[in-house]
C-alpha positions in Angstrom: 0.0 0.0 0.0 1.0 3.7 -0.3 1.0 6.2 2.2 -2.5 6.2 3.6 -2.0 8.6 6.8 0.7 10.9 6.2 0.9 12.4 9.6 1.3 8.7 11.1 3.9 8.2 8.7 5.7 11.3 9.2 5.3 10.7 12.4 4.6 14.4 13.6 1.0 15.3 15.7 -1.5 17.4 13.7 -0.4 20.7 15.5 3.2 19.5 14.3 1.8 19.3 10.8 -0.3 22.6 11.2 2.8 24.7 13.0 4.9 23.1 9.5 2.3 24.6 7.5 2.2 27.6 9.7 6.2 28.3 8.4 5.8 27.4 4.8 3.2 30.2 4.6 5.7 32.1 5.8 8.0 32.2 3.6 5.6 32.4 0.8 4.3 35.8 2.0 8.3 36.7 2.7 9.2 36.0 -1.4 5.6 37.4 -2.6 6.8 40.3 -0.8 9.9 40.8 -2.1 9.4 40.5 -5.7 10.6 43.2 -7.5 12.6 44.7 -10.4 15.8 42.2 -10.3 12.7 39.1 -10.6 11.6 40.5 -13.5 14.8 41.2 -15.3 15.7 38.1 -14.7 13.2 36.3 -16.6 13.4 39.0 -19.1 17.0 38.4 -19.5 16.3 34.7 -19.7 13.7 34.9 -22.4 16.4 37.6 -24.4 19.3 34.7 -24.2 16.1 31.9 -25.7 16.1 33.8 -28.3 19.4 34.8 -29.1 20.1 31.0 -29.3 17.3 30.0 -31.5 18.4 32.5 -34.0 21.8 31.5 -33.5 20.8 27.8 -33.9 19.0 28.4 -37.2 21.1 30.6 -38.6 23.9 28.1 -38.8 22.0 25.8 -40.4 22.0 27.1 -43.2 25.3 25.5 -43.3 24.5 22.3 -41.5 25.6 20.1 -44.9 29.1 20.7 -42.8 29.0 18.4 -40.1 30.3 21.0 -37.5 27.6 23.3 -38.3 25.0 20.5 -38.1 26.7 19.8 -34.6 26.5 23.8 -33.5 23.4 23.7 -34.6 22.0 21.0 -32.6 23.5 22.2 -29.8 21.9 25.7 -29.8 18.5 24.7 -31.1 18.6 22.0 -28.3 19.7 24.8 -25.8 17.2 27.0 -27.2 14.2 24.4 -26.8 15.0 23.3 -23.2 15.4 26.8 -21.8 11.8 27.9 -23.6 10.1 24.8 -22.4 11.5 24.4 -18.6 12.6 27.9 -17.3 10.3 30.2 -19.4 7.2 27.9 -20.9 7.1 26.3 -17.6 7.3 28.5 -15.3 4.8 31.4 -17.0 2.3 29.1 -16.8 2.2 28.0 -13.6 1.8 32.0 -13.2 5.2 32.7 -11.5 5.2 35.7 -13.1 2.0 37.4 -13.3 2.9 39.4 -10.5 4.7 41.4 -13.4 1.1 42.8 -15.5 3.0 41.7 -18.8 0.6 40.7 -20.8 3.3 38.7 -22.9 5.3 37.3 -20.2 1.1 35.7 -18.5 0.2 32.2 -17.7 -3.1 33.2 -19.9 -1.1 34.1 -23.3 1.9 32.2 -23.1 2.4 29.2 -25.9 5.3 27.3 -25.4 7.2 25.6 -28.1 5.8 22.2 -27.4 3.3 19.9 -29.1 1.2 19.8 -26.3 -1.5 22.4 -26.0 -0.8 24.6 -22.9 -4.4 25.3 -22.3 -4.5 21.4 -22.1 -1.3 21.0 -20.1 -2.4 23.6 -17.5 -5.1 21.4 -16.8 -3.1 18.1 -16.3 0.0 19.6 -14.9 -1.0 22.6 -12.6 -4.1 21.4 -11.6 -4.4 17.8 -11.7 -0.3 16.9 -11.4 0.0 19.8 -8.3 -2.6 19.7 -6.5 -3.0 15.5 -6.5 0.8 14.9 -6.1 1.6 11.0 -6.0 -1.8 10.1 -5.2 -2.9 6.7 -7.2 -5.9 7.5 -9.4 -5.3 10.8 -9.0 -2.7 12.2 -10.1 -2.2 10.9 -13.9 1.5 11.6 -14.1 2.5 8.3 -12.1 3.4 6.4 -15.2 1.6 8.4 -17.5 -1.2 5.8 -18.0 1.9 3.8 -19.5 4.5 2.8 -16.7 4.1 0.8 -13.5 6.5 3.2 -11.0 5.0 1.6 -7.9 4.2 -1.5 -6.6 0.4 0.0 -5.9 -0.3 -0.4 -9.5 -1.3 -3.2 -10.0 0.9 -5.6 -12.3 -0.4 -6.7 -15.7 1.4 -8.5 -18.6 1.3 -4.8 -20.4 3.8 -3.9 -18.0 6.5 -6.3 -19.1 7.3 -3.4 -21.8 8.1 -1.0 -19.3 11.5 -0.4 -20.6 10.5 0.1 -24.1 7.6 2.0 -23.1 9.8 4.8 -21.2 12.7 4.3 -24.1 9.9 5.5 -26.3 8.2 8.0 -24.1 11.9 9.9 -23.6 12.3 10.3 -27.1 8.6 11.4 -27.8 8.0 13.1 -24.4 6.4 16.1 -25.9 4.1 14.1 -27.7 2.7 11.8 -24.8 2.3 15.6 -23.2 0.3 16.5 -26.1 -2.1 13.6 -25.7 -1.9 12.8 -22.1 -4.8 15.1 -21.5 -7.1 13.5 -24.0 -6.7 10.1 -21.6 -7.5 7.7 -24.9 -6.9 4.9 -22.3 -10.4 5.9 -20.4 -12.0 7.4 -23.5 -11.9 3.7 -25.3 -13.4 2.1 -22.0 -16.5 5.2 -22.0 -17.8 4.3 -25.5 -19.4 7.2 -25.4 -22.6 8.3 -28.3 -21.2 10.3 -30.5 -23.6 12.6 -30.1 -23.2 12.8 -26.4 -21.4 16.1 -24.7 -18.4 13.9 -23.4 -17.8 12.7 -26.9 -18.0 16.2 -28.3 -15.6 17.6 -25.7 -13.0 15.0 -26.4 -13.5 15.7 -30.1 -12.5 19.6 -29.8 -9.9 18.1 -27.4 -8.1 16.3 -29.8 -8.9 19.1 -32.7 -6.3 20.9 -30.4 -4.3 18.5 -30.2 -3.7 18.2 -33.4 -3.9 21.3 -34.7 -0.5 21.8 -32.5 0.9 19.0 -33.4 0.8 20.3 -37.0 1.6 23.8 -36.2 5.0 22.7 -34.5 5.7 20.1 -37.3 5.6 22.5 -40.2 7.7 24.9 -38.2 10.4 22.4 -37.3 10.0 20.1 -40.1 9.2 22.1 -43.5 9.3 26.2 -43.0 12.4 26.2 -41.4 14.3 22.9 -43.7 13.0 25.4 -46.5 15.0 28.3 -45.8 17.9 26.5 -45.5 17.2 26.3 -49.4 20.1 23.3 -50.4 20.3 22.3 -46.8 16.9 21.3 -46.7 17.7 17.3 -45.7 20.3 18.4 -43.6 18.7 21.2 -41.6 15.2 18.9 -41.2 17.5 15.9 -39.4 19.2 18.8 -37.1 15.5 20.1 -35.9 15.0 16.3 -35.3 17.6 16.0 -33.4 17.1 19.1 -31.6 13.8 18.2 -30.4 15.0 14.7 -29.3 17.6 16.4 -27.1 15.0 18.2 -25.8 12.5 15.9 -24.9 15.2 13.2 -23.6 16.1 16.4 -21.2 13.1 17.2 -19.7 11.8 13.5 -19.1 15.3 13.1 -17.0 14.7 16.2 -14.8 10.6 15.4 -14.5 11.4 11.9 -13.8 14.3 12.7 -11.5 12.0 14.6 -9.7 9.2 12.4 -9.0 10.0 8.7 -9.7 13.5 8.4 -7.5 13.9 6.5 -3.8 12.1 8.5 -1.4 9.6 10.4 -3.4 6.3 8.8 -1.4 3.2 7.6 -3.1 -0.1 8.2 -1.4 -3.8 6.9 -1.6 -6.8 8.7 -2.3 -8.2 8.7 1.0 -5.5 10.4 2.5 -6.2 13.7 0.5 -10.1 13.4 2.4 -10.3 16.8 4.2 -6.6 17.0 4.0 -5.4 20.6 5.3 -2.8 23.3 4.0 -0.2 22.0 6.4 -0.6 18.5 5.3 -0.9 19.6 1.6 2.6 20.9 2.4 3.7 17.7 3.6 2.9 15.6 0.9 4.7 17.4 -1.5 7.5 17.0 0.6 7.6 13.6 1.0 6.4 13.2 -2.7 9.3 15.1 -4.6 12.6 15.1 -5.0 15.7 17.2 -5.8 18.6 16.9 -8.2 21.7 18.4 -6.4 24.2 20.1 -9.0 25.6 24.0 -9.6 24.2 26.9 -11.4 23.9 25.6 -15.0 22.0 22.3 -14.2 19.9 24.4 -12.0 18.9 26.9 -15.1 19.0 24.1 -18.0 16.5 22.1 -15.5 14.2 25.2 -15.5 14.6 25.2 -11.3 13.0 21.7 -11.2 16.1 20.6 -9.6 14.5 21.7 -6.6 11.4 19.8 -7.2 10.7 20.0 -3.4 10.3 23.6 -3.6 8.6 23.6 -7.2 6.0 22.0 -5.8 5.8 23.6 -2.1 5.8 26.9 -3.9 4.8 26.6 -8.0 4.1 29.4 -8.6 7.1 31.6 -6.7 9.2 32.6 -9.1 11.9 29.9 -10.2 14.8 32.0 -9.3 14.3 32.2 -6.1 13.6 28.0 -5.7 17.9 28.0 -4.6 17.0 30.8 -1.6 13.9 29.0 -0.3 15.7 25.5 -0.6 17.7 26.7 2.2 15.0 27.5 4.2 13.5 23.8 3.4 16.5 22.1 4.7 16.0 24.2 7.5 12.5 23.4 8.6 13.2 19.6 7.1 15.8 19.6 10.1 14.2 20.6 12.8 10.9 18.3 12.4 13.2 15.7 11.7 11.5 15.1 8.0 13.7 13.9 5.0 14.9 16.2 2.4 15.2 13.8 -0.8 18.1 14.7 -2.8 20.7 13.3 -5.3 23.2 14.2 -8.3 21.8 13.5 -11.9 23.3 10.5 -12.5 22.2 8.7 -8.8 18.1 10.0 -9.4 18.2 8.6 -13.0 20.0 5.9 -12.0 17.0 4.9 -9.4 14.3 6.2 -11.2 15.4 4.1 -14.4 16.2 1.4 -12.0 12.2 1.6 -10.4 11.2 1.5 -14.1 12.9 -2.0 -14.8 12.0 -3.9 -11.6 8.8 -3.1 -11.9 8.0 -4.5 -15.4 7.8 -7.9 -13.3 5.1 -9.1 -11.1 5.4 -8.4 -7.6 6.5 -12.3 -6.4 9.9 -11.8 -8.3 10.2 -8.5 -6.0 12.2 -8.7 -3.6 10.8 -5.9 -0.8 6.7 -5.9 0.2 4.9 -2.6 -1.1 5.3 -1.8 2.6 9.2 -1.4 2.7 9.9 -1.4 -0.9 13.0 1.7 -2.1 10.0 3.4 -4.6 7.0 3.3 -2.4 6.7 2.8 1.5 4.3 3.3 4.0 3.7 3.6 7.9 2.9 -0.4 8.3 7.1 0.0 7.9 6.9 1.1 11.4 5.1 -1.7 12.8 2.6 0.8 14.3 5.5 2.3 15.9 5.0 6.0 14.9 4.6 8.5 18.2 6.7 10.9 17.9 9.2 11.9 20.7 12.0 13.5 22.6 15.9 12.4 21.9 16.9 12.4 25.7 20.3 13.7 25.0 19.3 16.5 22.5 16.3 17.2 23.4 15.3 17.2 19.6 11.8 15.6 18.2 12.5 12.3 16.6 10.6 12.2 13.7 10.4 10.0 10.1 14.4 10.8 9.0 15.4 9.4 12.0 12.5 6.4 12.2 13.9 5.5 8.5 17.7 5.5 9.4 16.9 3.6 12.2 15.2 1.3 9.5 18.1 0.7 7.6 20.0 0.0 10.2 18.3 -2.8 11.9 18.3 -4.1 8.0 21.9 -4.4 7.7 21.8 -5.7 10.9 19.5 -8.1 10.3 21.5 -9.0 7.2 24.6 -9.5 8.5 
């Protein structure tokens, strides 16, 4: 089972979780206060240096029949893409910066450079995705209808093509975006009349969708090849390429974020008159960070701090590294885990979830109790009060209940 009482698992008292809540508000009111001029020359700035690569990028193909332009190319398209899509595309539509009154820079006007419509997407990700973190049946991107990341799902032969599935979805990611909203999965099971409202809204649904897809594909695929003039072939197979990078990318950092050890999944009854502070806690315990310097931090579009992404989505991404501070902070003192990792480790595990899991549960090794990818508080035997460290005088909480875990494991092992 998945979480199914987060405050027993986290092992803090409701007034722990309320008093949690009680500081993240805080320093929401603290940042919404202090936006300001350098917040919005930042993005400005940001959306300036998108653009000055893209123009770069396709100006030099027009020599990419040389394979060193085909490979600068590439590299500034690529660029170009992943900065529009995670730092900008992102990030204006989850209304980080409509604080500013720019009616360019707006959740409501922006259109990213993706074949997923973001009327659609804002729908999926910012409602359904943020406000339903890692709850099963809730929350659609556990898996994307397609991958078994926990052993709550439960296993079918379908899942045996877990690999290929995410091999496929990496390389396509912008694509299962573009249709993950029309849910074709669920549609197919409704069989609705086609005369029926449900069947009409899916129909303008995937008119969008479509209309989109085609949009970005003559862009990328025919109007720009074309003014290349002779380097038609050549400049077509760098856009390819460039969107591959791309979408490869941002799977990574999404998946990094969400499908690693220690990002929690939780049931539907535990969101049942759940309140702010425990909303707060979930996403906690459901995210995870990717640890790295400045660059990662920008070319991830800020969702290397996926904790504070989704505490706070729609604080402006430049100040996720300044609030991640205070996170560790308050992550300390109620003795709560902070989950974190390089790049390499959180793909590592989240790739690693992705395999195991194409098999059925008996060739598992761990219960869905105790399992790396999804526990819950029957780990603890029922042993979840919280309480005093004699010598510190510190509240012992779920970081150290879980070290203490793994230790008795290794002892037990040996």
């Amino acid at each position: 089972m998945a979480i199914s009482d987060v405050k027993e698992y986290a092992h803090l008292t409701a007034a722990d979780v309320e008093a949690l809540g009680s500081e993240f508000d805080a320093i929401r009111r603290e940042i919404e206060s202090s936006r300001g001029a350098a917040d919005a020359r930042y993005i400005r700035n940001v959306i300036r240096l998108q653009r000055a690569l893209e123009i770069s990028g396709r100006t030099v193909l027009f020599a990419s029949f040389l394979p060193p332009a085909w490979l600068a190319g590439v590299a500034l398209l690529g660029s170009a893409k992943i900065i529009e899509n995670m730092e900008i595309g992102h990030n204006v539509m989850h209304g980080q910066w409509d604080w500013m009154n720019d009616p360019e820079v707006h959740s409501t006007s922006w259109e990213w450079d993706n074949a997923g419509p973001s009327a659609h997407w804002k729908i999926t990700h910012n409602f359904l995705h943020h406000k339903y973190t890692n709850v099963l049946g809730m929350d659609d991107d556990i898996g994307y209808g397609l991958l078994r990341v926990t052993r709550d799902q439960r296993w079918m032969p379908f899942y045996l093509g877990n690999p290929i599935y995410n091999f496929l979805l990496q390389a396509l990611f912008e694509y299962g975006v573009a249709i993950q909203h029309l849910e074709l999965g669920k549609v197919a099971k409704k069989k609705w009349a086609k005369d029926s409202p449900e069947w009409k809204q899916f129909e303008a649904d995937r008119s969008l969708v479509l209309k989109k897809i085609g949009k970005q594909a003559a862009k990328d695929y025919l109007v720009f090849p074309l003014l290349t003039g002779p380097s038609f072939v050549t400049t077509l197979t760098a856009n390819i390429a460039a969107n591959v990078v791309r979408n490869v990318w941002t799977n990574a950092i999404i998946f990094c974020g969400h499908f690693p050890d220690g990002a929690e999944k939780f049931t539907k009854a535990d969101i049942e008159n759940e309140t702010k502070g425990e909303w707060y806690l979930r996403q906690m315990l459901g995210s995870a960070n990717i640890s790295g310097g400045p660059l990662l931090h920008f070319m991830s579009g800020n969702l290397s701090h996926q904790i504070e992404h989704h505490l706070f989505p729609d604080l402006p991404s430049n100040r996720y590294a300044a609030i991640a501070v205070r996170v560790r902070e308050l992550a300390e003192k109620y003795d709560l885990p902070y989950t974190t990792g390089s790049l390499p480790v959180q793909y590592f595990k989240s790739w690693r979830t992705i395999l195991k899991l194409s098999l059925p549960n008996k060739y598992l090794r761990h219960t869905t109790d105790d399992a790396p990818e999804t526990k819950s508080e029957r780990l603890f035997a029922g042993n979840t009060t919280p309480s005093i460290d004699p010598v510190t005088g510190r509240r012992q909480g779920l970081r150290t209940a879980l070290a203490a875990g793994r230790k008795l494991a290794r002892r037990t092992v040996s």
